[in-house]
N, C-alpha and C positions, 0 to 999 in steps of 0.2 A: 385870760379871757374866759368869759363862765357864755356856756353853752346849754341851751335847756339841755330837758331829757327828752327822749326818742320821742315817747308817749307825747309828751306837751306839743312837741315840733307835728307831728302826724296828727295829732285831733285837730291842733289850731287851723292846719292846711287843709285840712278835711271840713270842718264848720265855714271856716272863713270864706270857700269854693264855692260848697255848696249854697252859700248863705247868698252868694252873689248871681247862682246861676239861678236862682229861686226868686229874685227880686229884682235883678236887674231886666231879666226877659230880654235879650238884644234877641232880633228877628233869627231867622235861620242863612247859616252863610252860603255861598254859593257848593262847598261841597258838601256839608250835612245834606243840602237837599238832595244833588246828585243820588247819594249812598243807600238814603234813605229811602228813597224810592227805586232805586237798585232792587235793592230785600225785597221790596212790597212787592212789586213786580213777581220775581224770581222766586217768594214764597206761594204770591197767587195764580203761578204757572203759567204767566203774559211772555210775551217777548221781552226780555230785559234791553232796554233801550243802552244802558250806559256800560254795562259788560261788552256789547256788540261792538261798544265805540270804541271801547280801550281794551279790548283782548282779553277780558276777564278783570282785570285788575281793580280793586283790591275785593276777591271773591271773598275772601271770610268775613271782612268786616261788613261788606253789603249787606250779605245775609245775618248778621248777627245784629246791625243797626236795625232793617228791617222788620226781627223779630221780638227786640227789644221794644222799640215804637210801635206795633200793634198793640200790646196790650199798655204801655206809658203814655210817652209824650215825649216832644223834643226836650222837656224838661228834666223828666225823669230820664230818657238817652244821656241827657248831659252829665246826670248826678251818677252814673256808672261809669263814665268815664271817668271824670271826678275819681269815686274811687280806685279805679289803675293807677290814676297818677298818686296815689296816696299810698300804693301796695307799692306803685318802682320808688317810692322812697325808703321805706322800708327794705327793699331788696337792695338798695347803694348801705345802706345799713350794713347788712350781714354779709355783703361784697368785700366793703370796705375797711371792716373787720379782722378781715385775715392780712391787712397789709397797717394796719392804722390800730393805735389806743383806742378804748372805749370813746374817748373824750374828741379824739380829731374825727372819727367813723362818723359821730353825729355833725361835727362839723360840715365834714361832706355831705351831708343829707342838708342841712340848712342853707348851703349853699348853691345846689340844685334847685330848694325848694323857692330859693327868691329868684332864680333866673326868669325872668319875663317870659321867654317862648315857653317854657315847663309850664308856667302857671297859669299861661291862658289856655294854650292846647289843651290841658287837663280837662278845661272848661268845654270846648270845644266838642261835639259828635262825629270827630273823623278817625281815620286809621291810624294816623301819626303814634299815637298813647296806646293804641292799640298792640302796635306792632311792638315798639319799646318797652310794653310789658314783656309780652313774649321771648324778646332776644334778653333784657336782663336777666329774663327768672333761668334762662339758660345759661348764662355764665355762673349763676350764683350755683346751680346746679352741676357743673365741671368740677366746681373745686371739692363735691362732696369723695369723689375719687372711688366712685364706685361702678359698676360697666352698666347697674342697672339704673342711674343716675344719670349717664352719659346716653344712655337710648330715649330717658324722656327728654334730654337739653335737647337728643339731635330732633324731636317733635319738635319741641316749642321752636328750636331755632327755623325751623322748614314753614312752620305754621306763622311766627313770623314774616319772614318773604312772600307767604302768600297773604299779610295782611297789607303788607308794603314792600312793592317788590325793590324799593332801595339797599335793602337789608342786605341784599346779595354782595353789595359793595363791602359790607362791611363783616362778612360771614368769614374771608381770612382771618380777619385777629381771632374771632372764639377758637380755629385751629390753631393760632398759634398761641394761644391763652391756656386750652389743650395740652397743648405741650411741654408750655414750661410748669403748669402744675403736676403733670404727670413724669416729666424728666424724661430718661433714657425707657420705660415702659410705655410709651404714649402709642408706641403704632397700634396696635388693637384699641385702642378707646376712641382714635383717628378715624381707622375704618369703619367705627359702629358711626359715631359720628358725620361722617361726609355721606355714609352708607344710606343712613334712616333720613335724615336730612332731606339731602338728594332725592330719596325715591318720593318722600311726600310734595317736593317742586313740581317733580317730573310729572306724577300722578295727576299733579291739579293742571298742568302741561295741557294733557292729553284729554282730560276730562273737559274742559273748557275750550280747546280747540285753539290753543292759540301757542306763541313761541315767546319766554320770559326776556331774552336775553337781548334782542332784536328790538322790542316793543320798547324794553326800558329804555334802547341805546336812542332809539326815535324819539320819545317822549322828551329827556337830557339834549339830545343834541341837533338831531336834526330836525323839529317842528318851531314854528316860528313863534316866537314869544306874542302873546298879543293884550297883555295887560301895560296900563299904560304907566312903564318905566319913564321916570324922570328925574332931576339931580337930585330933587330932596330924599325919591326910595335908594337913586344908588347909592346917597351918604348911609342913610340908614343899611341895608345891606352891607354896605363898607367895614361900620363899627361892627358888626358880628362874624364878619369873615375875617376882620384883625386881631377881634379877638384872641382864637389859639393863637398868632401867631406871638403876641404879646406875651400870653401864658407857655408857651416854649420856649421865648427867649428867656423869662424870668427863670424855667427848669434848668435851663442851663448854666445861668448865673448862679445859684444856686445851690447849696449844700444839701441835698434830698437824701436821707435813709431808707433806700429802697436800691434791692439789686441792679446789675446795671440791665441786667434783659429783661425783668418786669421795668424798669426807667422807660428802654425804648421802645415796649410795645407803648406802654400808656401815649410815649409821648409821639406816636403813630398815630397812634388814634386820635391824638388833637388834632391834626394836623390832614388826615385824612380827607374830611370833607370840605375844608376850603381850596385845599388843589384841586379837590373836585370841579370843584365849580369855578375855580379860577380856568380850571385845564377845557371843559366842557364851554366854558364861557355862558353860562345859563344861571343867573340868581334866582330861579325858583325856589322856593324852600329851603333855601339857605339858610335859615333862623334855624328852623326844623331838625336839619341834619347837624348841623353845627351841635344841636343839645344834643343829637346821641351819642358824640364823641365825648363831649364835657360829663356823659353819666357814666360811660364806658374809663371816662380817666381822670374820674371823679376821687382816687388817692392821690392822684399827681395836683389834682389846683389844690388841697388843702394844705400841701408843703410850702407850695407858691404863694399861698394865702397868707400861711404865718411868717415866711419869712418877710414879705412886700411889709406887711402890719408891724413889722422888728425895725424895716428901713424907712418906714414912710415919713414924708414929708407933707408940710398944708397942701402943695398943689398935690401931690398924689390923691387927698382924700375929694379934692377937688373934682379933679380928673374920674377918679371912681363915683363919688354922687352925680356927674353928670352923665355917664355909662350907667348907670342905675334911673336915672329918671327918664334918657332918650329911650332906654329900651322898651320901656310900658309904654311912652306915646308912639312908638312906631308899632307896635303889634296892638294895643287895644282897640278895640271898634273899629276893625278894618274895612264892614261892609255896609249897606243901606239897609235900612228894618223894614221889611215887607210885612209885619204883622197888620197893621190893620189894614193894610192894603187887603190882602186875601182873606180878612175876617168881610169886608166891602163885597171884594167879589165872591164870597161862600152865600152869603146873604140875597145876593140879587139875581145867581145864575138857575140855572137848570140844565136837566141831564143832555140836552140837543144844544146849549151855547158853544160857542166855538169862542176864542179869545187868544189877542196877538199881545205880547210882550215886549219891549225893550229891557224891559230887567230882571234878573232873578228867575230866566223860565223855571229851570230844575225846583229853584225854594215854592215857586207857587204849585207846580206842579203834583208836589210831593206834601203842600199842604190841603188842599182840597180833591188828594185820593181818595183818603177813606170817607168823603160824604159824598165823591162823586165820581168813581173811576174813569167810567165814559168822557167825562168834562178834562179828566187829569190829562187823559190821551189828544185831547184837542186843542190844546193851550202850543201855540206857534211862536218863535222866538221870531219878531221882526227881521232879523238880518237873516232869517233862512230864506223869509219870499222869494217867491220867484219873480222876476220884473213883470209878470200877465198879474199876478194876485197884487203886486203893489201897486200898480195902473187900476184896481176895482176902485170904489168907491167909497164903500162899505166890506173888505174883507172879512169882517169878523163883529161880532154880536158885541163883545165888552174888546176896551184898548186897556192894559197894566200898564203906565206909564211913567217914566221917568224924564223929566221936563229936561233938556241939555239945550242951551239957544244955540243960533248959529251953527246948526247939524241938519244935515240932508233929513233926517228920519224927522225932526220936529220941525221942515218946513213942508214933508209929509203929510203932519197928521193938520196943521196950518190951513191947507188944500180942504180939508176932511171938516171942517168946522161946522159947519150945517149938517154933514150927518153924525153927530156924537154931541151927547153933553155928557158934561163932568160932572158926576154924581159924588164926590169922596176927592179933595186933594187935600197934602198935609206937607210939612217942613221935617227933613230930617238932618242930622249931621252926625259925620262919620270921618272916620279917618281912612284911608286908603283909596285905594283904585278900582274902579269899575269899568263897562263897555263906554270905551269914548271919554272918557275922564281919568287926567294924569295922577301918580300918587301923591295925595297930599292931605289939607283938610278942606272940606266939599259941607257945604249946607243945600243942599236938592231940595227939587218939590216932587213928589209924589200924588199922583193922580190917578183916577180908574173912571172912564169912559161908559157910554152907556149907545148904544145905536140908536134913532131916533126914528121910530115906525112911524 
């Protein structure tokens, strides 16, 4: 099987990304905006609304999307992310390296590089890519076996958890990854390790005022899911939480040339995040985690790979093109495109307009900041009314609307006819789930309101 070279595999993924995040323009998703205006906030010394909400988390990326987008664009944010995802392939390279041929190393990298969640998140302006730079360039850095090497892994690995505080779940294996490269000398490289780690947690702990450990276990377990799950997203969910388990059973079937205690951490780390979330019983980001285990034990699928490709049969390549093609329809265009909606309302407001949302508050928010802070801060998500503001009349100068029939809030705005016209409505379609609409494919109308003096 002929495999490009590194070089051709990383430019194409690199062009091809950008080329997409540069022309396709999809709107801003619900948490680029979040993030996004986190930083803004938090660089222009306001009260950070969305650190307040969730105890800090994820601080660094906030601030670093924040200050990326002052001087770019959601566009330019996106094409940086972009390239992280272009360096962690590179880093499963020289990972992958020290257990793999020249020849299968890059395998593993092109195998990563076609996995769906990799290649849209890349796209994407959140912490996911963020954090997964950070925790790989720290294992690539363990294996350099040096104490001064192991004090910057235990950074990045620290600085990861504070981009996602998931990372904490998975910060045993680089100890025990630790370990079996360093053998019977690993206690000192342990302790610098958990030591430096640790204290940069701890630090952003106390700086931010909040408690990591507690918040994650809330966020996972105990708050209630409120996106709207239904059988088409738990099948989808399903195929990537079956995933590793597929790719475990095939490890073990299996003739693999790899020690047997580098076999079982890898084959830990497949297998780590779907009990997660089997055990937790919460599909949130199940795509998401699932790929840090797949980078993390990224030598173990390319054994798996060629051996399946030595036994396969028609229905195997079957079975794999249809795992290949369900993956991109469940994760691409997951959300509603707000762009000309708040290109509408940048246009017609001013710095005293007040305006209530059913969609996207955080995306519009964080889009008509920088022309209008004052207006940023006044923009109300409908479901927060209070029942005296929803009994007014006229609440609010402009309505952001997202038309859903047969819903309490659109026989609302029904009531409200006579005081609002519709300056700006449009047709969008998207795939996934929003407020009050289950996961699936959704053709919506979008509309923006105007009060009528």
């Amino acid at each position: 099987m002929k495999v490009p070279e590194i070089r051709t595999i990383l430019l194409t993924f690199l062009f091809v990304n950008i080329t997409l995040v540069i022309f396709l323009k999809q709107g801003p998703s619900g948490d680029e905006g979040i993030y996004i205006l986190s930083g803004l906030e938090l660089l222009n010394g306001l009260p950070d609304t969305y650190s307040s909400w969730h105890n800090g988390s994820p601080f660094i990326w906030s601030l670093f999307a924040g200050w990326v987008y002052s001087f770019t664009s959601l566009i330019g944010l996106r094409i940086v992310t972009v390239l992280m995802g272009t360096t962690i392939l590179y880093l499963i390279y020289l990972y992958s390296k020290k257990f793999l041929n020249e020849k299968d190393a890059r395998l593993s990298v092109l195998m990563i590089a076609l996995f769906a969640p990799f290649w849209t998140f890349s796209q994407i302006a959140v912490y996911d890519v963020p954090g997964l730079l950070l925790f790989t360039l720290a294992v690539v850095l363990v294996q350099k076996k040096k104490i001064g090497f192991i004090v910057l892994a235990a950074l990045f690995s620290g600085l990861a958890v504070l981009a996602k505080y998931a990372f904490i779940v998975f910060f045993p294996f680089l100890m025990l990854f630790l370990v079996l490269v360093y053998e019977r000398k690993s206690l000192l490289p342990l302790i610098v390790l958990c030591g430096v780690s640790g204290s940069i947690v701890m630090a952003h702990n106390f700086l931010v005022f909040n408690s990591i450990i507690p918040v994650s276990y809330d966020s996972y377990t105990v708050n209630s899911v409120r996106l709207g799950f239904n059988s088409l997203y738990s099948l989808g969910i399903s195929v990537f939480i079956l995933l590793p388990f597929i790719l475990s059973y095939l490890s073990v079937r299996t003739k693999i040339d790899l020690p047997k205690r580098w076999f079982l951490l890898f084959f830990g780390g497949l297998l780590l995040w779907p009990l997660f979330h089997i055990v937790t019983g919460n599909p949130v980001s199940a795509q998401k985690h699932i790929l840090f285990g797949l980078v993390f034990s990224a030598p173990l699928l390319v054994f798996n790979f060629k051996a399946s490709l030595a036994k396969a049969k028609k229905g195997t390549f079957f079975a794999a093109g249809f795992f290949f093609f369900f993956q991109y329809v469940v994760i691409f265009n997951s959300w509603s495109d707000l762009w000309k909606a708040n290109e509408v309302l940048s246009n017609n407001i001013s710095e005293e307009s007040t305006i209530i949302s059913n969609v996207g508050t955080y995306r519009t928010r964080y889009t008509l900041y920088e022309k209008m802070p004052g207006v940023s801060s006044q923009i109300r998500n409908y479901h927060a009314l209070t029942e005296s503001e929803k009994q007014a009349n006229t609440p609010a100068d402009f309505l952001l609307w997202k038309e859903v029939p047969d819903t309490e809030m659109q026989d609302w705005l029904q009531n409200r006819q006579s005081s609002y016209k519709k300056i700006e409505s449009y047709t969008d379609f998207f795939i996934g789930a929003e407020d009050h609409l289950s996961w699936g494919f959704h053709t919506i109308e979008i509309s923006v309101y105007q009060k009528i003096n």
